[in-house]
VOFI-410638 format. One line per 8 residues: their letters; for each residue x, y, z negated of N, C-alpha, C, O. Coordinates in steps of 0.1 Angstrom, whole numbers. Layout:
<nodes>
a> X,Y,Z,X,Y,Z,X,Y,Z,X,Y,Z | ...
</nodes>
This chain:
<nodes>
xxxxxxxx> 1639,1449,1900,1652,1444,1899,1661,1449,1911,1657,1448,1923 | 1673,1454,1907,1679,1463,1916,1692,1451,1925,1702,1448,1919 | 1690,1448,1936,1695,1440,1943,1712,1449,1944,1722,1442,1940 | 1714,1459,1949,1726,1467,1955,1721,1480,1954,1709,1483,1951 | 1735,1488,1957,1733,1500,1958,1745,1501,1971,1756,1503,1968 | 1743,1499,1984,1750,1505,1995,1754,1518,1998,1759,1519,2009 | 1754,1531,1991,1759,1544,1994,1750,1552,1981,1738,1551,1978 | 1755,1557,1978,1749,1571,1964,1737,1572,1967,1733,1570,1978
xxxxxxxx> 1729,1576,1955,1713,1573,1968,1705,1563,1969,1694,1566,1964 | 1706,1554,1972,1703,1542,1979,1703,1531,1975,1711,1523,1979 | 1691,1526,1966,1692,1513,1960,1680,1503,1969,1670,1506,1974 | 1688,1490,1966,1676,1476,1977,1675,1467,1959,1683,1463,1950 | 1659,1469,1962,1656,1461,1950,1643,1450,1955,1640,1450,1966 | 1639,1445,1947,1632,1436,1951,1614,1442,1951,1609,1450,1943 | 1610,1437,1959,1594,1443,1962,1587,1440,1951,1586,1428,1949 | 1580,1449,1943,1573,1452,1936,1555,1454,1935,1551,1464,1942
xxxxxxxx> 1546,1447,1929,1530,1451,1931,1529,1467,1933,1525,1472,1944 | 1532,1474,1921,1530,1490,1927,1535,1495,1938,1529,1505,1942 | 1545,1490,1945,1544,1494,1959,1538,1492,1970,1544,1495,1980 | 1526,1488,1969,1518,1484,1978,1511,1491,1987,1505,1486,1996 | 1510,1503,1985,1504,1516,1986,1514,1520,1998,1512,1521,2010 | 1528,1524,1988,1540,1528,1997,1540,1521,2011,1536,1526,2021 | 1545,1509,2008,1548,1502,2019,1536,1503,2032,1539,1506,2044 | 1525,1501,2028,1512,1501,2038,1518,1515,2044,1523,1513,2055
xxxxxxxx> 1518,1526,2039,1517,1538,2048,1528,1539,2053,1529,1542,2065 | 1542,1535,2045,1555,1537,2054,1555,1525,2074,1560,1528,2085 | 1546,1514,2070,1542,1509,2081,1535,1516,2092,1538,1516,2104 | 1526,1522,2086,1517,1529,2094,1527,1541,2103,1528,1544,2115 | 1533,1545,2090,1540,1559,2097,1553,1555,2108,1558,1564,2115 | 1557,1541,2108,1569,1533,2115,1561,1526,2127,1567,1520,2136 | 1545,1528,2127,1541,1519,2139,1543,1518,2154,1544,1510,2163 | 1544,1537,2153,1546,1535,2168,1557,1540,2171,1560,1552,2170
xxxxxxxx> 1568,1527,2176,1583,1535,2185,1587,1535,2175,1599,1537,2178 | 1587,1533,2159,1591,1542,2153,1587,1558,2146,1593,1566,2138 | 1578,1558,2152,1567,1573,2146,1555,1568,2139,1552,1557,2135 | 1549,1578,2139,1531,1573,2134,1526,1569,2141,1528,1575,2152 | 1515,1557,2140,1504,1550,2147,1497,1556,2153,1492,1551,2163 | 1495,1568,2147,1479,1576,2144,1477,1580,2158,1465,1580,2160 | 1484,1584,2170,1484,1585,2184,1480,1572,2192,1478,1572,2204 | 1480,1560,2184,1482,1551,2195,1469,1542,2188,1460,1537,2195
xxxxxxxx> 1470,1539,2171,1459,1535,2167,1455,1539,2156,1463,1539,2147 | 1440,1544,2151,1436,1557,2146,1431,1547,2128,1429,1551,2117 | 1431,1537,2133,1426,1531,2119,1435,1525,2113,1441,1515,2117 | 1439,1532,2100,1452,1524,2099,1453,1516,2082,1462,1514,2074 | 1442,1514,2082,1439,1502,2073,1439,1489,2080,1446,1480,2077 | 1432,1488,2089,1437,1476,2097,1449,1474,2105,1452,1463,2111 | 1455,1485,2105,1469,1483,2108,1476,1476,2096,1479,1464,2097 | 1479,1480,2086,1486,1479,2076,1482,1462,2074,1489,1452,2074
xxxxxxxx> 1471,1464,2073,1463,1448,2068,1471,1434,2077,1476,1423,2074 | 1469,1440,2088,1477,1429,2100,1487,1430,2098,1492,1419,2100 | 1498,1440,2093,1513,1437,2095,1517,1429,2082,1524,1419,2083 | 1510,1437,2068,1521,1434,2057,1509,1431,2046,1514,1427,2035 | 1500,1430,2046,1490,1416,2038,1494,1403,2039,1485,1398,2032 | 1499,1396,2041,1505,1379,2040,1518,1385,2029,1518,1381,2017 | 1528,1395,2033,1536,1395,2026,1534,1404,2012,1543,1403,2003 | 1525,1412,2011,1523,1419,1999,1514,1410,1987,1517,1408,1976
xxxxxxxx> 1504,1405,1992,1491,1398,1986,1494,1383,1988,1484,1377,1984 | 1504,1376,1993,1502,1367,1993,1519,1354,1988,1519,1342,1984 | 1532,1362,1992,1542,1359,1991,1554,1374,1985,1565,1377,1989 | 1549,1379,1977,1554,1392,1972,1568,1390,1972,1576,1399,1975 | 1572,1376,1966,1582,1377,1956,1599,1374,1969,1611,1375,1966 | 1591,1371,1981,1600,1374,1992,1604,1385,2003,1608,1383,2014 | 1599,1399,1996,1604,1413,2000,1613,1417,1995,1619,1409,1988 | 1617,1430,1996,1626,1439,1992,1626,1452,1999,1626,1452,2011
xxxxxxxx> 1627,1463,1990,1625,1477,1996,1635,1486,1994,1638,1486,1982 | 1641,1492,2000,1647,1507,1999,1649,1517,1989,1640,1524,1992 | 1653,1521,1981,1649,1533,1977,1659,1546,1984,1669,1543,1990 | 1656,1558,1983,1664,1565,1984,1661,1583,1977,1654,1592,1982 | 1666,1581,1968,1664,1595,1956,1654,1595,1949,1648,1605,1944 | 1648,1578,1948,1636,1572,1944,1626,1571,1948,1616,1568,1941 | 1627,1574,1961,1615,1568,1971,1620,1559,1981,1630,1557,1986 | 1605,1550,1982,1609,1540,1996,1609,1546,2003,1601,1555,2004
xxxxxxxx> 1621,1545,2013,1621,1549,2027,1625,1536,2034,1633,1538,2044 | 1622,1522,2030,1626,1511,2038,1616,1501,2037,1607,1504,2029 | 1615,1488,2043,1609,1476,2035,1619,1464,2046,1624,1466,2057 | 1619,1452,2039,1621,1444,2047,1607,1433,2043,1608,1434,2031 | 1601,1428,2044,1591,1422,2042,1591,1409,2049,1592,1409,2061 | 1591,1397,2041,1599,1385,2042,1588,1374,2037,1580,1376,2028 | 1590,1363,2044,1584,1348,2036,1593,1338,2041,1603,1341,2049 | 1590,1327,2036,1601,1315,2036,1590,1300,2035,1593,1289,2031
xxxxxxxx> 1578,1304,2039,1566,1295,2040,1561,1298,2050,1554,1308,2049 | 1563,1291,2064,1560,1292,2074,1542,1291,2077,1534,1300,2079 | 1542,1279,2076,1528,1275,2075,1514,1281,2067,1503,1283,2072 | 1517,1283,2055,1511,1293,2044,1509,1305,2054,1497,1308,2058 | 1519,1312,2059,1519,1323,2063,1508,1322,2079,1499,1330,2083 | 1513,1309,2084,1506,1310,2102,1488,1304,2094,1478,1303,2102 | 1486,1302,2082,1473,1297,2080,1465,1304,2077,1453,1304,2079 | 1475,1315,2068,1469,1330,2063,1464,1340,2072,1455,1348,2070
xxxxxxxx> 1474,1338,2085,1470,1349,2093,1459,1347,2108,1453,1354,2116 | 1458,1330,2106,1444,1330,2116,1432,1333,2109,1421,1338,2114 | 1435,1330,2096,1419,1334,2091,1417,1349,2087,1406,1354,2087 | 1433,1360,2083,1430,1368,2084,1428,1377,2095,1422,1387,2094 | 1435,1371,2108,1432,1380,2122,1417,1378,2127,1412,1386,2136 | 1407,1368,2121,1392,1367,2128,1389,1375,2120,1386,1385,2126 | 1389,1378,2107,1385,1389,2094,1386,1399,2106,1378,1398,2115 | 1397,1411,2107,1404,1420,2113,1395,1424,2127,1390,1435,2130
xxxxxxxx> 1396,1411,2133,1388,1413,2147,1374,1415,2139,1377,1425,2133 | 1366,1414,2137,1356,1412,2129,1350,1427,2130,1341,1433,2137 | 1360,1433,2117,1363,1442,2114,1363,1456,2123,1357,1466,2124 | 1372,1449,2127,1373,1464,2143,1362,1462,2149,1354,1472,2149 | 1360,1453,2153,1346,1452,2164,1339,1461,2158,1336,1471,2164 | 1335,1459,2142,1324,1466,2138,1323,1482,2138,1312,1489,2138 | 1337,1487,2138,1342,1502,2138,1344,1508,2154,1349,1519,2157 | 1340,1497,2163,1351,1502,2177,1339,1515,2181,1344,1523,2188
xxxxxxxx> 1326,1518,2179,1319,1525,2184,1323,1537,2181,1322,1546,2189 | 1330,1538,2166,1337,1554,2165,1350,1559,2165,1355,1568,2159 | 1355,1547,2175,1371,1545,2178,1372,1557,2189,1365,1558,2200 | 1384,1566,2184,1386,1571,2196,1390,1566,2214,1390,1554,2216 | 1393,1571,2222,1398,1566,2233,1412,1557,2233,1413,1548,2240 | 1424,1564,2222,1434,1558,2222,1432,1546,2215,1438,1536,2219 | 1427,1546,2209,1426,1531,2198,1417,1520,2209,1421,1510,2213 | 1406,1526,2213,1400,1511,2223,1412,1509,2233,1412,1497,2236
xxxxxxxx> 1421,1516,2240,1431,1515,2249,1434,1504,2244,1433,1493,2251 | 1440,1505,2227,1448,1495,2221,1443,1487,2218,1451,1477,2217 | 1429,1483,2216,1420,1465,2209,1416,1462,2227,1412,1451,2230 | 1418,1472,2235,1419,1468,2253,1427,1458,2253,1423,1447,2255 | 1439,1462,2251,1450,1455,2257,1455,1447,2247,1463,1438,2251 | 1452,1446,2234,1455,1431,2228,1441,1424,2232,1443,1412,2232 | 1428,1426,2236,1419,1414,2240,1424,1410,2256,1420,1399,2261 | 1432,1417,2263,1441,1415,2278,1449,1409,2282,1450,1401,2291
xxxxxxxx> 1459,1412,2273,1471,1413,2274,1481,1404,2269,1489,1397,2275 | 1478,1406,2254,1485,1408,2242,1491,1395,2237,1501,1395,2229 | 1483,1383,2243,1483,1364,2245,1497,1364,2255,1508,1360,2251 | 1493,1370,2267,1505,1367,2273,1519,1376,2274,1526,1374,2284 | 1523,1387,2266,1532,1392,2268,1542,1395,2252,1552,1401,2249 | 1530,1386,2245,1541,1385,2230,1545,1372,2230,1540,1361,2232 | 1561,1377,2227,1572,1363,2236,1567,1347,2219,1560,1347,2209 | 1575,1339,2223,1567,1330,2218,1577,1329,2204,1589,1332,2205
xxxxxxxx> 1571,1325,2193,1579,1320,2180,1581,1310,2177,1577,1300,2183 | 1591,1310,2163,1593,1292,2161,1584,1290,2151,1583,1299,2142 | 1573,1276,2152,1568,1277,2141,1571,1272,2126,1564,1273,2116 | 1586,1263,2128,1588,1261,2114,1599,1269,2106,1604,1265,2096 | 1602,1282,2112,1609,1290,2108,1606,1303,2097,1596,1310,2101 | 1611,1305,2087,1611,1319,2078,1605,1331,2088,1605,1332,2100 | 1601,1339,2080,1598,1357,2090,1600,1369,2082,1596,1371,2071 | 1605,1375,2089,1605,1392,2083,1597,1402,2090,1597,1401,2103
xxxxxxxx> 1589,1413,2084,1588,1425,2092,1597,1434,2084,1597,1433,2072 | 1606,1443,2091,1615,1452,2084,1610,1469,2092,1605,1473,2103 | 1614,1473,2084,1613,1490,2088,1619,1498,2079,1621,1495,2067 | 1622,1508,2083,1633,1519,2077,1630,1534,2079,1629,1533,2091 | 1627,1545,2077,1628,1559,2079,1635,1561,2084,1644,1553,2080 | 1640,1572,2098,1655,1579,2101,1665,1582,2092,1677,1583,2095 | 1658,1586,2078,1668,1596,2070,1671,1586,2062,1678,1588,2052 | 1668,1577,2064,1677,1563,2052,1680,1553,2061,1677,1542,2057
xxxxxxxx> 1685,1552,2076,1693,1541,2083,1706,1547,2082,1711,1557,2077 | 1708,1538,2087,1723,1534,2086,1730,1521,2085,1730,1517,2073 | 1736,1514,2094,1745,1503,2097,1740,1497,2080,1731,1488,2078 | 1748,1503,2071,1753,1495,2060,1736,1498,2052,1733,1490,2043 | 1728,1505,2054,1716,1501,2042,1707,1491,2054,1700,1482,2050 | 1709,1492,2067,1700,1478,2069,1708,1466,2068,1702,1456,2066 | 1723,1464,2069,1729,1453,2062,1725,1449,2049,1719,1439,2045 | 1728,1458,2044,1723,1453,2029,1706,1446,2027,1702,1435,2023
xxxxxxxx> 1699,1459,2031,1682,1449,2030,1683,1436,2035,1678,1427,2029 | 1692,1435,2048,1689,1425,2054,1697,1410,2047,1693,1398,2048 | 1708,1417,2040,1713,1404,2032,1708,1399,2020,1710,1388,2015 | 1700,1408,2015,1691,1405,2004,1685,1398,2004,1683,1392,1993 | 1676,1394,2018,1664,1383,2022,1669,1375,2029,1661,1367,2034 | 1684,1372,2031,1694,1362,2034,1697,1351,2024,1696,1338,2023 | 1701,1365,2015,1705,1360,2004,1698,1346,1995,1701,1334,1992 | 1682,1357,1994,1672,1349,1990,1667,1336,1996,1661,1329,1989
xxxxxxxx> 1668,1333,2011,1661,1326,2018,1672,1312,2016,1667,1300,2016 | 1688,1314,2015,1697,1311,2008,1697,1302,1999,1703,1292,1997 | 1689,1307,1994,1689,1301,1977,1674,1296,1975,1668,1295,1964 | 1669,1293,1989,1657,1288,1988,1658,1272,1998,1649,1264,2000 | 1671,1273,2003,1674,1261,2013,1664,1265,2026,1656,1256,2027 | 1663,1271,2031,1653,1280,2043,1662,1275,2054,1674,1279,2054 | 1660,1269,2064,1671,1261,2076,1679,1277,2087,1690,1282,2092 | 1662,1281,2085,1661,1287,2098,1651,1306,2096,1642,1309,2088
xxxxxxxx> 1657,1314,2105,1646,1328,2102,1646,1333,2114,1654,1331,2123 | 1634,1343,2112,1636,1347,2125,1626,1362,2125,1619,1362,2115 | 1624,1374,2135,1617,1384,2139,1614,1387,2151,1620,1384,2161 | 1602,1396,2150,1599,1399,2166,1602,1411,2160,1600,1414,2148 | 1609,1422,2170,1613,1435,2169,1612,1441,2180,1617,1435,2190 | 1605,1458,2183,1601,1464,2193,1618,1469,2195,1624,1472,2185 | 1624,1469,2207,1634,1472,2213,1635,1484,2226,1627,1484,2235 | 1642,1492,2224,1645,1498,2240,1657,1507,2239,1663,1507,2228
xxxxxxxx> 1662,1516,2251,1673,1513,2250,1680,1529,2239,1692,1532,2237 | 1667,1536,2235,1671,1549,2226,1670,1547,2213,1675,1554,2204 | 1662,1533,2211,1659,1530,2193,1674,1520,2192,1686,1519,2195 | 1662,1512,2186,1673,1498,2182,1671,1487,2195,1662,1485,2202 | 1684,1481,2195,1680,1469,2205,1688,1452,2200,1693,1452,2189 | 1688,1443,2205,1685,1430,2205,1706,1435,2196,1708,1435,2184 | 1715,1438,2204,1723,1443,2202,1727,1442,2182,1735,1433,2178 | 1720,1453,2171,1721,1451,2161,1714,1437,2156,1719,1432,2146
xxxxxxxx> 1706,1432,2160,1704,1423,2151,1717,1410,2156,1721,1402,2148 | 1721,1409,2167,1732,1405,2169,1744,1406,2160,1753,1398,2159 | 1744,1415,2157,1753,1419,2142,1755,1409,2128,1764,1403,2122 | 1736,1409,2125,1740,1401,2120,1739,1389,2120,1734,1384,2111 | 1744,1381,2132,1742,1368,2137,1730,1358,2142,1729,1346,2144 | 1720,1372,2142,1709,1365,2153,1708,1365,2167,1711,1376,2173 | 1703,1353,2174,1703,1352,2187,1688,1353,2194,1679,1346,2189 | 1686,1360,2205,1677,1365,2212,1672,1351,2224,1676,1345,2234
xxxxxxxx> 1657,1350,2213,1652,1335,2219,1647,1343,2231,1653,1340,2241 | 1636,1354,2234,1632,1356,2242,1625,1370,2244,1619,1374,2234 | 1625,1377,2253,1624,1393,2254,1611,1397,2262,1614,1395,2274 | 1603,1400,2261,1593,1404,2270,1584,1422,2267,1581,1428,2257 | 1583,1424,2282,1578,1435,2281,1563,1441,2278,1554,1435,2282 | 1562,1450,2272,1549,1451,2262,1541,1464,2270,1544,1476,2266 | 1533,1463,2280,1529,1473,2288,1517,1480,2283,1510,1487,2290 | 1516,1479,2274,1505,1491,2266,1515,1505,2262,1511,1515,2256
xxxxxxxx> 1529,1501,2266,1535,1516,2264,1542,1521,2275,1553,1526,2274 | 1535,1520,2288,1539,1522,2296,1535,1540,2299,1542,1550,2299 | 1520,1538,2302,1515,1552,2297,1518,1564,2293,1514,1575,2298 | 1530,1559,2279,1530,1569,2267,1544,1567,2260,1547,1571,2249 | 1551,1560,2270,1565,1559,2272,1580,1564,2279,1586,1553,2283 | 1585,1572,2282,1596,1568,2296,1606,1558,2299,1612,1559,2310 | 1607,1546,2289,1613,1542,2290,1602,1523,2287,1591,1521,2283 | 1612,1514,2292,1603,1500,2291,1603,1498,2279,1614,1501,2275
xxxxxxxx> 1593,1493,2269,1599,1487,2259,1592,1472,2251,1580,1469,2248 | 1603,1465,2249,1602,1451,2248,1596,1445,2232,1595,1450,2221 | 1594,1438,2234,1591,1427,2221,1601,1418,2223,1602,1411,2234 | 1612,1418,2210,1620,1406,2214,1620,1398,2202,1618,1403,2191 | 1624,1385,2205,1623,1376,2191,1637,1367,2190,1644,1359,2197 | 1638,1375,2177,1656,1367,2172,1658,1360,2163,1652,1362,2152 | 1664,1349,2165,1664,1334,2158,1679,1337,2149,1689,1341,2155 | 1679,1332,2133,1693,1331,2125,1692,1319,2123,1681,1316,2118
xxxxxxxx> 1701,1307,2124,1704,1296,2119,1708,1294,2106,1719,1299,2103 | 1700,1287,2096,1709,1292,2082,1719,1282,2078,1729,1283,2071 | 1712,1271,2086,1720,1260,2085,1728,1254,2099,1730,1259,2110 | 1732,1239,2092,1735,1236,2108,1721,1226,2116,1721,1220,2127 | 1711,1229,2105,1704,1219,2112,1690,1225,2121,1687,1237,2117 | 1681,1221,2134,1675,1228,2140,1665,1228,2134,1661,1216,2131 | 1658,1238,2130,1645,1242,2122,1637,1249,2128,1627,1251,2122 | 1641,1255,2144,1629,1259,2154,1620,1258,2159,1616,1268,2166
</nodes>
């Protein structure tokens, strides 16, 4: 179902089972900075599994993707069941750990860097969420952003959350100061609960870059 069409080109429609394929790799290929994972972490089935399994396999019908000349080049990946989602994902992050542990012996060096510093780190430097609040993971290609197609994805799952009585939403988004920063999502009327810096890309970065988490009020009431 075709949600909008924001510029020739360019349609936001609602997430679909056969895209499940898409979306997993468009993630992968968005993981790092914005580029591919594949430099930073080499397995990227368990990438994908952690980011966008709750929302593909488990709450479908609260996504929406991109198209552009009939391919995804976007996703916004959304739920509006807080709980469901924080219940889904303790039992699927012990799966995951599980999982890697079992693979870490033929993990290259960059990937243990990476299950290094989330068994280190990763507790104290991912800033804190609300737990009765909606969530999104969103991602885009370069060659399909633009101001007005992430408005639009983003009003689609507005829209929806809208029409679901949803109080409250919210994301954690990697920020610095050559990508995107706290700045656009201010646009669309979210406010920056809390910013912290993510030092596993210090290394393999020149610049700091943050994990920050933005709160939208949908209502007037507090749902954080």
């Amino acid at each position: 179902m075709i949600v909008s069409n924001p510029s020739p080109g360019i349609f936001i429609r609602c997430y679909q089972p056969s895209d499940r394929a898409r979306v997993r790799e468009l993630c992968c290929q968005t993981g790092f900075l914005g580029q591919d994972i594949a430099p930073v972490f080499e397995d990227r089935e368990i990438f994908a599994d952690y980011l966008t399994r709750y929302y593909t396999d488990v709450e479908p019908q609260s996504s929406f993707v991109l198209e552009h000349q009939g391919e995804i080049k976007g996703y916004l990946l959304g739920s509006h069941l807080p709980f469901r989602q924080q219940w889904f994902s303790f039992f699927n992050n012990i799966k995951l750990f599980c999982r890697g542990m079992s693979r870490y012996p033929k993990y290259n060096r960059a990937t243990r860097d990476f299950i290094g510093w989330i068994l280190r780190n990763s507790w104290r430097e991912v800033p804190a969420a609300p737990r009765r609040s909606a969530h999104f993971h969103f991602n885009i290609l370069p060659e399909a952003q633009g101001l007005a197609h992430s408005t639009a994805l983003m009003n689609a799952y507005l829209d929806y959350l809208r029409s679901k009585k949803v109080e409250s939403v919210y994301g954690q988004v990697v920020t610095f100061e050559t990508r995107r920063g706290a700045r656009v999502f201010e646009r669309y009327g979210f406010q920056v609960l809390e910013r912290r810096e993510i030092t596993k890309y210090r290394k393999i970065h020149p610049e700091p870059v943050y994990l920050t988490t933005v709160l939208m009020r949908l209502t007037s009431s507090d749902a954080g």
